[in-house]
C-alpha positions, 0 to 999 in steps of 0.5 A, spaced: 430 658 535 423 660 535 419 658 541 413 654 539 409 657 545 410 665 541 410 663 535 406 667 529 403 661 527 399 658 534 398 666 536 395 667 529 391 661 529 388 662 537 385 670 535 382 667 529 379 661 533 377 666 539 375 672 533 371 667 530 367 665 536 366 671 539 362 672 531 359 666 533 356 668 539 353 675 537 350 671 531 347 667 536 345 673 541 342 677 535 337 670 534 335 671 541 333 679 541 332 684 535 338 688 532 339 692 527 345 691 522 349 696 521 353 698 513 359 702 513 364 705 509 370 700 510 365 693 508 367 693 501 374 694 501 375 690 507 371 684 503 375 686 496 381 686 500 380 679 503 377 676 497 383 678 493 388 675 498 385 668 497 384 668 490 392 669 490 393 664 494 388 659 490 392 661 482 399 661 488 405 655 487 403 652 494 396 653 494 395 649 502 401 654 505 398 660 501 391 659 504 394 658 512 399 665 510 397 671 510 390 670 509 388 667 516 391 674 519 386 678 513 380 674 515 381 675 522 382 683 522 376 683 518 371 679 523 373 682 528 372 689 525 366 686 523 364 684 530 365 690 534 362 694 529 356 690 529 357 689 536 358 696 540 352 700 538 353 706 545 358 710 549 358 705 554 360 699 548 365 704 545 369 705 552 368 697 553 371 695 545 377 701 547 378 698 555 380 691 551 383 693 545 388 696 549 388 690 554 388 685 549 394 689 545 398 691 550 398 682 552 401 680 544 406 685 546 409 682 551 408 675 547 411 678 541 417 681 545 419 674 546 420 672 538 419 679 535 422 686 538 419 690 532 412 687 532 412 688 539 414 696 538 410 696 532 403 693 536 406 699 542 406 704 537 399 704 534 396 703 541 399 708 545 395 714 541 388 711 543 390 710 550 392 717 550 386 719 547 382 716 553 387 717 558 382 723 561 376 718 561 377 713 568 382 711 571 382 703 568 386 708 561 390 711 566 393 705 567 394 702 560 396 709 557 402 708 562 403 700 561 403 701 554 407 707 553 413 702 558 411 698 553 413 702 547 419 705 551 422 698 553 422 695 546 424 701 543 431 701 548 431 694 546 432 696 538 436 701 539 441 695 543 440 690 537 438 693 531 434 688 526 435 687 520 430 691 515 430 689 507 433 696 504 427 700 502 430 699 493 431 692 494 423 692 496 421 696 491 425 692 486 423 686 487 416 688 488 416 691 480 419 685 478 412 682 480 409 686 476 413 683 470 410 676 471 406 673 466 399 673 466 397 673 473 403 676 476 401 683 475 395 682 478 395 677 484 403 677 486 407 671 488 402 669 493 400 670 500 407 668 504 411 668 498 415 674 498 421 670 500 421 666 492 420 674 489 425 676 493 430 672 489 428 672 483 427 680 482 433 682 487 437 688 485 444 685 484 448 691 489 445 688 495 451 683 494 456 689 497 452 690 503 453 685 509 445 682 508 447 679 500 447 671 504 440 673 507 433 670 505 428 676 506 421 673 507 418 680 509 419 686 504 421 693 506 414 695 508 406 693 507 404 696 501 411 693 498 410 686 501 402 687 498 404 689 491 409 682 490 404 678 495 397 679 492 399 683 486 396 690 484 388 688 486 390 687 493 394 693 493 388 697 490 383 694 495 388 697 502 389 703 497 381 704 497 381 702 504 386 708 506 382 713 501 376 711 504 380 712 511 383 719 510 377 722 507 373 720 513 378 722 518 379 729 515 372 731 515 371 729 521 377 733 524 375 739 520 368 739 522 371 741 529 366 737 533 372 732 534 374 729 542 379 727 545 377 720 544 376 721 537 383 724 536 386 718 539 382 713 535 385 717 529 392 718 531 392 710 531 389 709 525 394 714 522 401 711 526 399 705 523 398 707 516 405 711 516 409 706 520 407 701 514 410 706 510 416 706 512 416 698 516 413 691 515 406 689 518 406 684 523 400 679 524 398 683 531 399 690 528 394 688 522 389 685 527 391 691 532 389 696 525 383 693 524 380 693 531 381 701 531 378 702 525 371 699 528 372 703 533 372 709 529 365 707 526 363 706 533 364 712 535 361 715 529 355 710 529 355 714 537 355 719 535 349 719 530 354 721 523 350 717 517 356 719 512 360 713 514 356 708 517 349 707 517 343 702 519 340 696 515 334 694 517 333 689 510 341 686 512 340 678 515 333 682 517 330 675 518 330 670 522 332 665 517 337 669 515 340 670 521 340 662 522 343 661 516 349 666 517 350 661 523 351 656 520 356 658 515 360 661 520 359 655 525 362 651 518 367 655 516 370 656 524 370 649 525 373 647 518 378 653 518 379 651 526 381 642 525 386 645 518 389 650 522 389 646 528 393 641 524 398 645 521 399 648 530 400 641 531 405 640 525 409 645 528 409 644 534 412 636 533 417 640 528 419 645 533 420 639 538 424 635 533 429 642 532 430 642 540 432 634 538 437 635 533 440 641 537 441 636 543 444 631 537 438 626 538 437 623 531 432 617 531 427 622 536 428 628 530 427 623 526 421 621 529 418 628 530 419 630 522 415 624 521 409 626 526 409 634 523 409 632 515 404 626 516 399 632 519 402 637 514 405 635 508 404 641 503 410 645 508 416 645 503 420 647 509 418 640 513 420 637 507 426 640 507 429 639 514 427 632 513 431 630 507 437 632 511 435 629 517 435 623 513 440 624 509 445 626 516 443 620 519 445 615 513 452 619 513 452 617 520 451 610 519 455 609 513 461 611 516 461 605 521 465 600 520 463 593 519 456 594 517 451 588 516 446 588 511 441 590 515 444 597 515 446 597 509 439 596 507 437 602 512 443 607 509 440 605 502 433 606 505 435 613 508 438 615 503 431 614 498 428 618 503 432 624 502 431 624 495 423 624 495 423 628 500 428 633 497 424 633 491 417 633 494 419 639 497 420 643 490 414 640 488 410 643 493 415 650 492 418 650 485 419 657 484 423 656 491 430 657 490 433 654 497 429 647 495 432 646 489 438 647 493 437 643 498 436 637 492 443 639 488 445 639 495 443 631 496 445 629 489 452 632 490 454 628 496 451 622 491 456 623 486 460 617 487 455 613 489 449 613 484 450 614 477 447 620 474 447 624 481 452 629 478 447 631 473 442 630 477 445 636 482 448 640 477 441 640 474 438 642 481 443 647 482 442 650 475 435 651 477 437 654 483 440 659 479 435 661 475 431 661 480 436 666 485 441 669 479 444 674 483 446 669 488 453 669 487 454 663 492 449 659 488 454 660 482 460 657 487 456 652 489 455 650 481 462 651 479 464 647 485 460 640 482 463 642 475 470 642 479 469 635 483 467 632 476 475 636 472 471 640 468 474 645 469 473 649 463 466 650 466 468 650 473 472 656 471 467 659 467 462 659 473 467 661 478 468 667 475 460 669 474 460 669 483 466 673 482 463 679 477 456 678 482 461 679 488 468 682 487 468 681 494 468 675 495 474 670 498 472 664 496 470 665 489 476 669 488 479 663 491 476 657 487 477 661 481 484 660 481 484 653 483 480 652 476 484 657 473 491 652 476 488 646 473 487 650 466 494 652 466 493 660 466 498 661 473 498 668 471 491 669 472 491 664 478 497 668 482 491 674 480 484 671 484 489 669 489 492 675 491 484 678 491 482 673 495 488 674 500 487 682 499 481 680 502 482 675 508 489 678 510 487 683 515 490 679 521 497 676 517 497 670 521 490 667 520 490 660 517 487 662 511 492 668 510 498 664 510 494 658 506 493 662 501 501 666 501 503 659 500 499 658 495 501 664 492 509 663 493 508 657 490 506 660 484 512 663 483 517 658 485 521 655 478 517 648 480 509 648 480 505 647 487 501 641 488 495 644 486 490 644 491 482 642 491 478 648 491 476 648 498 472 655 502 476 658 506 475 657 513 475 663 516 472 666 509 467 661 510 459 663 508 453 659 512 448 657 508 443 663 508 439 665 513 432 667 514 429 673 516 423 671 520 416 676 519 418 681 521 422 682 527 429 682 523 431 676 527 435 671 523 432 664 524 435 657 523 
């Protein structure tokens, strides 16, 4: 379970509010005393970059959840890099920018230590060259080189204990081609910032189901440059892809001029472990931001050192001071507004998280209570939505199987149950590309087939949506065929059970399931057949309760009498969870 006090949401939210003041502070200062603004090679893809991933999140399926995704953490990176751009203007400015950014870095390390090992060796890793870089320079970087460098050895050590779990780099690649194949905006503008995870299931390759990771949900892709062409399509690619065209040409320049320091080297060292680590690994939050910080601090140095290739003076940019004072207030009002949404959104979180701890501690009623207060500050959270209408329907199970009920809790196990439904279809409304809602729904209905009419087909339409949505899933199909089997029809049972087979012939349970439809279609020849699958399968320890069931079950069949046929079931120890999530992106496997 995610701590709320480290969680990305809160950490992403405090830098941009402290980014966003620190802009509003220069701007006030720059009213106050002459300065001159400055223009550099990086303001037009950063801008371009930024605009991209807000218009994706706009044309995205959950516009609200878009927007407080990945483009508060662009929009942050970018401010910043404006700030200290525009802000440091010496050697000593450089020096002051490098000393906090290694300060600052090293403190989100250690934050992103306790929910991210990855992030945190990531943030360390693009750090560790600056600090290097300005190790000569007092005795303040002699301390934070050491620091960081106990900060990159100790979560490496830790990853090398507990290895996370990474979408394999072809499965990336897959599923962001496959958001190329989308109509008309796809190809342009992704999914949607925060979305990969609806892309993952759509376009992943079916030979993930023979590697352990085939039941994981992945919200992150491979690397950056993969989750940038699913998220926000080939226009936001492009945009980054100009950003590190522009980069590397400044960069080599520079070094080929010969006039290069220490210092210098460091900062492109860093911005060049960057650039490769998101090559090969997903980009945390804090990573993106570290990036951009690093960056100024490139053009800092060339503004100190008086190159005008890549950065240069503007005496007509906000050159008035009705300019100026005008830039304030727009920056006043998008921080505040930006600040009261997001803060909303921290605040929802933290009742959410607050109710998880509740349900873990079996308290009903104060989970109950908790994912009220956290959908009534942020409705547009399918994932909100969704725990709730479990939680309803958990707590209307609970109630029902009491004996001697009155009418007033009859009336609330009807009430709980009406709110599992809405909830349950809010959440696909807010995600209709979102297969984990539709299964949640098909969920709610299953369990209302015996008590309200047109359930079924309102759960088998769910979980067919599901499917579409998930089509190498073969859990999803076992899920399918189990609602056709729970009805007899096992014509179509069979038929679906047998696509979870084809899609993991590995499977127990789908082997499993599989004869029990093929039983009740009398074809025992084929039913001994998926049952001595499912027993190759789980027969490892001879004397496990789901060997000797399924033994039976097999001698059964070539006993001259036929078995009692038996219900299709998961096999205990064979049982598969309901996916996990891959949280961004620290490999973690969340609830």
């Amino acid at each position: 379970m995610i701590n709320f006090w480290t969680s990305d949401l809160l950490r992403q939210t405090v830098l941009f509010v402290i980014v966003g003041l620190g802009m509003l502070v220069f701007l006030v200062r720059s009213l106050r005393q002459k300065t001159v603004f400055v223009r550099t090679i990086f303001d037009a893809p950063l801008v371009l970059f930024v605009t991209v991933s807000l218009i994706s999140a706009i044309f995205s399926t959950n516009r609200p959840a878009a927007l407080a995704a990945d483009p508060v953490v662009y929009a942050t990176a970018a401010v910043l890099f404006s700030l200290i751009v525009q802000a440091a203007s010496s050697g000593r400015h450089l020096v002051i920018a490098s000393r906090l950014t290694l300060l600052f870095g090293l403190v989100l390390t250690g934050v992103s230590a306790i929910s991210s090992m990855l992030s945190a060796a990531i943030l360390a890793a693009l750090l560790f060259p600056l600090a290097l870089g300005f190790f000569r320079r007092d005795w303040t970087f002699k301390i934070l080189t050491v620091a960081t460098l106990g900060a990159l050895g100790a979560s490496l050590y830790e990853l090398y204990k507990n290895r996370p779990v990474l979408l394999p780099i072809d499965a990336g690649w897959k599923t962001a081609t496959g958001v190329l194949s989308q109509t008309p905006l796809g190809p342009l503008l992704g999914v949607g910032p925060g979305n990969f995870v609806d892309a993952f299931t759509a376009y992943k390759p079916a030979s993930l189901n023979s590697l352990p990771i085939w039941n994981l949900r992945f919200t992150v892709s491979s690397n950056f440059y993969f989750y940038l062409l699913s998220t926000v399509g080939l226009l936001g690619l492009g945009a980054f892809l100009l950003l590190v065209f522009k980069l590397v040409r400044a960069a080599n320049r520079r070094l080929s001029s010969g006039v290069t320091g220490s210092q210098e080297k460091g900062i492109i060292a860093s911005l060049a472990a960057a650039l490769i680590l998101f090559l090969f690994l997903p980009a945390p939050a804090v990573a993106i931001i570290a990036f951009a910080a690093i960056l100024a601090l490139f053009i800092v140095n060339l503004r100190v050192s008086g190159n005008a290739t890549f950065v240069s003076d503007d005496p007509r940019l906000l050159s008035s001071i009705g300019q100026k004072q005008f830039a304030l207030v727009i920056a006043l009002v998008i921080l505040a507004a930006s600040t009261f949404f997001l803060g909303k959104d921290v605040l929802a979180d933290y009742y959410f998280q607050q109710s998880l701890v509740a349900a873990a501690a079996n308290a009903g009623t104060q989970t109950y209570n908790l994912q009220i207060k956290a959908i009534q500050l942020n409705p547009d959270n399918d994932a909100y939505q969704l725990t709730y209408s479990q939680t309803n329907l958990a707590l209307a199970n609970a109630l029902a199987s009491q004996p001697n009920l009155s009418d007033e809790q009859k009336q609330t196990v009807l009430t709980l149950v009406q709110q599992s439904i809405q909830a349950g279809r809010n959440g696909v409304t807010l995600a209709p590309n979102r297969a984990a809602d539709w299964e949640n729904l098909a969920l709610i209905y299953r369990n209302l087939i015996n008590f309200a009419q047109g359930a079924d087909q309102f759960a088998i339409a769910s979980e067919n949506q599901a499917v579409s949505l998930d089509p190498t899933n073969p859990r999803l199909r076992l899920d399918l065929g189990g609602i056709y089997f729970l009805l007899k029809d096992y014509q179509s049972a069979g038929q679906i059970f047998a696509q979870a087979v084809n899609l993991k012939d590995d499977y127990a349970n789908a082997h499993y399931n599989l004869a029990q439809a093929e039983k009740e279609l009398k074809l025992t020849d084929q039913a001994k057949i998926q049952l001595k699958q499912a027993a190759n399968l789980i027969c490892a320890d001879p004397n496990s309760a789901d060997c000797q069931k399924v033994t039976a079950e097999i001698t059964g069949l070539n006993a001259p009498a036929p078995a009692p046929v038996a219900t299709p079931s998961a096999l205990s120890n064979a049982k598969t969870e309901p996916p996990a999530v891959i949280a961004s992106p620290s490999g973690q496997i969340q609830p």
